[in-house]
N, C-alpha and C positions, 0 to 999 in steps of 0.2 A: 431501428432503421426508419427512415424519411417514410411516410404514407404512401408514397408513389410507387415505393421498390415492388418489385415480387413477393418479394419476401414477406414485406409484411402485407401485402395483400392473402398471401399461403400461410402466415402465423393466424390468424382470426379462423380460418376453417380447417386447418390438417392438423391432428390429434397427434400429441406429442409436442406442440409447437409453444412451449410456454413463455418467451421472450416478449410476447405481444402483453401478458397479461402479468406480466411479474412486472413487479415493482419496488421502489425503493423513493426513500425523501430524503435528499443533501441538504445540509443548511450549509453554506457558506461564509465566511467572516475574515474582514482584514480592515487594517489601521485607516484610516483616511490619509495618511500617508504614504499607504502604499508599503510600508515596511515591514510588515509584518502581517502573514500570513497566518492565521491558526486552522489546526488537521480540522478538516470537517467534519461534521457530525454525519452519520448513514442510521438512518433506520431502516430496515429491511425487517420480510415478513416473519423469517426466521431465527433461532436464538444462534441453533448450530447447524448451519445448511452443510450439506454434505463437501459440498465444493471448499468449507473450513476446516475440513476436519484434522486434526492434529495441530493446528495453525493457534498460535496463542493469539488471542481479542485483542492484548493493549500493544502490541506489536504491530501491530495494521496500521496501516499510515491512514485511518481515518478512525474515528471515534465510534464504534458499534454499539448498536441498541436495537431494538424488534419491539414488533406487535404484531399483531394478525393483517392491519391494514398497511403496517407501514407509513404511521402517519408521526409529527412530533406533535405528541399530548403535552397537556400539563405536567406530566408526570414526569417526564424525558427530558423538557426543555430545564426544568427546575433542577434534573441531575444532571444534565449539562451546563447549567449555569454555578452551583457549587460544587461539582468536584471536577471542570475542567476550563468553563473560563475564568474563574477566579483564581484559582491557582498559576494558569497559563499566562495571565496579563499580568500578576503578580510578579510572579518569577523575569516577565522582558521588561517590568516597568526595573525592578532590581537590579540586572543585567547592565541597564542601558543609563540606568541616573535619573532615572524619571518618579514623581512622585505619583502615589498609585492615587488619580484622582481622574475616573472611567467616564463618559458620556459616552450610554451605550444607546445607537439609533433602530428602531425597531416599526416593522410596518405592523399592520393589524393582523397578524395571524389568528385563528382560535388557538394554537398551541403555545400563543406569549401569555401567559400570565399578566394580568390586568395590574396588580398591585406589584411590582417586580423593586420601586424604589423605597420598599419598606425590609426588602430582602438584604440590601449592603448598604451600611453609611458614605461609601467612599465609590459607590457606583451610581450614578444620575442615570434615569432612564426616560430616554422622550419616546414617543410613539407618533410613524407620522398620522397625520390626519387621512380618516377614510376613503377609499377608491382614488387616491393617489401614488398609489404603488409604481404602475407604468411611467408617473409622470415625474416624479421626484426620486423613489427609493435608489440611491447608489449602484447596489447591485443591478436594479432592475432596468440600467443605464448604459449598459453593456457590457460587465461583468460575465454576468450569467451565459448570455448569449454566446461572448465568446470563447467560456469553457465548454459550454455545448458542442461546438463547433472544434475545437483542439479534440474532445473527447471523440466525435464521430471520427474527425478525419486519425485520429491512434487506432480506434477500432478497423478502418477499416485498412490500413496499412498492418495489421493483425492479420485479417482476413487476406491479404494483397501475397500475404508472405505466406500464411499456410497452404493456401491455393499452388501456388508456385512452389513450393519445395515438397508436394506430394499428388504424384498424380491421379489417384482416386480422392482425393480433397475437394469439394464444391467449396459455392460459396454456403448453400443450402445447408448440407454438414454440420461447413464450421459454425452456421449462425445457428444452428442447434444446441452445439456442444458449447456455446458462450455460456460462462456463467457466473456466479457473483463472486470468483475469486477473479478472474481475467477485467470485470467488472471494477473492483478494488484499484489494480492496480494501474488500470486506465483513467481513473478518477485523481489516483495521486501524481501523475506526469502531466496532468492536463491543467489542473489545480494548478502546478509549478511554472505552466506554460502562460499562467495568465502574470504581466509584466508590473513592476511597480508602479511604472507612469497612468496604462491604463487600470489600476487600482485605486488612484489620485483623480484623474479626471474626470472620472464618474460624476464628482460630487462637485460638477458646476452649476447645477441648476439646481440642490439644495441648498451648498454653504459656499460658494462659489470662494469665500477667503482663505478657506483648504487646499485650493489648489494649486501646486505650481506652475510656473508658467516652462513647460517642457515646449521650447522650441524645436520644430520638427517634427513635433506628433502627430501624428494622420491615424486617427482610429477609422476612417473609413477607408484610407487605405489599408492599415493594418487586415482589415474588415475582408475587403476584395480579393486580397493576398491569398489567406484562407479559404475563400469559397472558391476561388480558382483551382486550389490544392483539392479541394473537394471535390469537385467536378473533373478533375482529370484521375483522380482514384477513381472514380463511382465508374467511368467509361473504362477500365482497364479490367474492374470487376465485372463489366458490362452493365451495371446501371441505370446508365443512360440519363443520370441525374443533370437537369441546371443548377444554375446558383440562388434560385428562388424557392427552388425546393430546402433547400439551408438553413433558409432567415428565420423561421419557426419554430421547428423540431418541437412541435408540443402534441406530434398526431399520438402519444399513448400517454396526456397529460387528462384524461377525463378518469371520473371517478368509479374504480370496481362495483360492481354488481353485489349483490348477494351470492348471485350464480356466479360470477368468477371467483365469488371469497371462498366459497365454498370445494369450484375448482382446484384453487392451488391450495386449498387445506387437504382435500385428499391426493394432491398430488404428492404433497410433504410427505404423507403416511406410506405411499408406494416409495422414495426413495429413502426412508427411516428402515424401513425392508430391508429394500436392497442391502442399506450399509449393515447391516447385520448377518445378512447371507457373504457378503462380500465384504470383510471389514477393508478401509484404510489401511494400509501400513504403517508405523509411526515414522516419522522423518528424524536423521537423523545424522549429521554432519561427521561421515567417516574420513579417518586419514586419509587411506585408500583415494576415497570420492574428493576430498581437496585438493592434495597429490595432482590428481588429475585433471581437476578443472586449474589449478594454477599454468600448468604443464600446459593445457589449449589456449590460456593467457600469454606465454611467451610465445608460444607458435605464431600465436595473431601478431603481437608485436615485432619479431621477427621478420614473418611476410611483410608489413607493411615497412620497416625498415628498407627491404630488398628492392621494392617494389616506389617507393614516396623517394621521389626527385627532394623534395623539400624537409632537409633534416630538422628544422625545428617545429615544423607542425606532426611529426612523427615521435620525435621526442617527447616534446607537449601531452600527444597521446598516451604515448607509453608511461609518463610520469603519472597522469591522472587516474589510468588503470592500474596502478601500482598501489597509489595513493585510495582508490575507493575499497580495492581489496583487502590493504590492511588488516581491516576487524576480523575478515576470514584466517588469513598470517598469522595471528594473535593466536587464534581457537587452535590451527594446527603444530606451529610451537608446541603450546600447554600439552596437547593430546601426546604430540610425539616425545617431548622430557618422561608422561606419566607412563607412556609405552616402552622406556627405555628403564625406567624405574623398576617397575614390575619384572621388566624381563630378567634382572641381575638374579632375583630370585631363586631362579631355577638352573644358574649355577651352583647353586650350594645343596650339597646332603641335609636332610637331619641333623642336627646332634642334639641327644637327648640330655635333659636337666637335671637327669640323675646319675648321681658319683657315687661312690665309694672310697675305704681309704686304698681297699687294693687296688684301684684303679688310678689312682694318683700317684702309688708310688711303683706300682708297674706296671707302665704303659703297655699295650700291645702295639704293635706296629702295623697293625690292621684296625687298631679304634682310634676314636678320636680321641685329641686331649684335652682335656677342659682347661679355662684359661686361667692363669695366677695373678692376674695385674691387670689395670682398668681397662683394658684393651683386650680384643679376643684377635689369639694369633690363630693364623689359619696357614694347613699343610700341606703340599704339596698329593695327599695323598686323600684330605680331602674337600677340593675344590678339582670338577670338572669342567675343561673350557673345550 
């Protein structure tokens, strides 16, 4: 939350309030052309915070990794550099017909490794020159900024929405119960939200022959557009925010204490507790629960059919929610064939593997008969439907 809100003015002193003091480090990464995005890297304090739990790591639409501070070390950026950007630029450079040959741009972080162009033949590594960050780096060009900015205003349409559909809901609450999985998934809509073109034009005041010339582009309107958004959410949630309060968003960029490290390590240990006293459930995509949620997909489509004067923006709709659900489609198929497999089963009795010759050559009309020929016939007497 902006420095001015309540909120975070009541996160710094009201116990319980750990939003102010938790932290996390994004790296960011995309082509100079703007085409290609790769998932971020997160390092957060924790390996398995409880808000992950049963959640698989490489399934995260961002790259995980921990330490106690939450910082990228040497250690991190070096397994991000060989088991995820190498592979990842490999694979679009293959894709797209491109020969894999990298100019990778990097500011002075402590967690870039110094020698980085002795790590790939086929990777060039420049670094820009010192205390130029602000002035040159790409991202730091307005990238960054205005994912910041996409990211508060999803959070707080988050908050706009649980407010409103519960009425003991504050915003207080919800900004309590925020946490690093709602966190996650704010980061990856936000990340999506930032455009090819302002991807591109970042890099006019480093390599300015990178850039296309995108007629029509207004990143300061772009800019404006957003804080406007921003400032009419912050006054709905009561806020009271301007568009100045916006431009920064670095009031909990300064560096942890000993005393807050020490805080959210025991705070870890009280919800490590918890989850033990209280496990997780495992999750777990039942027919039943697909069934169901497909079933609230046609309702919506439906209504909006009844309701939408204009058939092909309702179409459009319903095509693309057809189309994202699929992969769910897929799972419930598979389940419902192996459901229907299993179930034949228990139409059939027993019949046991052992004969005799009196049993062969006189049936009872109460046993079964074992089969003479590569096929097993089956009797009316014993198959229940």
């Amino acid at each position: 939350m902006p420095e001015k809100t309540y909120i975070s003015r009541e996160e710094k002193t009201m116990p319980g309030y750990k939003a102010a003091k938790d932290r996390l480090t994004l790296m960011l990464w995309a082509n100079a052309e703007g085409s290609y995005k790769l998932k971020p890297l997160l390092v957060y304090r924790a390996a398995n915070p409880r808000a992950l739990k049963n959640v698989t790591k490489s399934s995260l639409p961002v790259i995980w990794m921990s330490n106690m501070k939450a910082w990228v070390t040497l250690t991190v950026f070096e397994d991000w550099f060989f088991h995820h950007f190498i592979p990842e630029v490999k694979l679009y450079c293959r894709e797209n017909g491109i020969p894999f040959k990298i100019l990778l741009v990097l500011d002075n972080a402590p967690g870039h490794p110094p020698h980085l162009d002795d790590f790939h033949p086929d990777v060039k590594v420049v670094y820009l020159p010192p205390n130029t960050t602000s002035l040159l780096q790409p991202m730091d060009q307005g990238v960054i900024a205005n994912f910041k900015k996409h990211y508060t205003q999803r959070t707080y349409r988050m908050a706009l929405k649980a407010v409103d559909s519960d009425p003991e809901m504050t915003l207080r609450s919800y900004w309590k119960s925020y946490n690093i999985f709602n966190c996650v998934k704010n980061i990856d809509v936000s990340w999506r939200e930032v455009t090819e073109v302002n991807l591109n034009a970042v890099w006019r005041l480093l390599c300015p022959q990178f850039v296309n010339d995108f007629r029509g582009f207004d990143q300061e309107g772009i800019n404006k557009e957003i804080l406007s958004t921003l400032v009419g959410l912050s006054d709905k949630l009561e806020l009271n925010l301007q568009e100045e309060d916006f431009e920064v968003l670095e009031s909990h960029g300064e560096e942890l204490s000993n005393q807050d490290l020490m805080e959210l390590e025991a705070q870890q240990r009280v919800e490590e507790e918890e989850e033990e006293e209280t496990p997780v459930p495992m999750k777990n995509l039942e027919t039943k629960l697909l069934a169901e949620g497909f079933s609230l997909i046609d309702k919506a489509i439906a209504l909006f059919e009844q309701q939408d004067p204009n058939i092909e923006r309702c179409t459009k709709v319903a095509n693309q929610l057809n189309d994202a659900t699929q992969c769910y489609r897929i799972i419930y198929d598979e389940k419902k064939k192996k459901t229907l497999q299993s179930s034949l089963d228990r139409f059939f009795r027993p019949v046991s593997s052992k004969s005799s010759k009196e049993d062969t050559h006189q049936p009872s009309s109460s046993s079964p008969r074992p089969s003479t020929s590569s096929y097993i016939e089956v009797t009316e007497e014993e198959v229940t439907f």
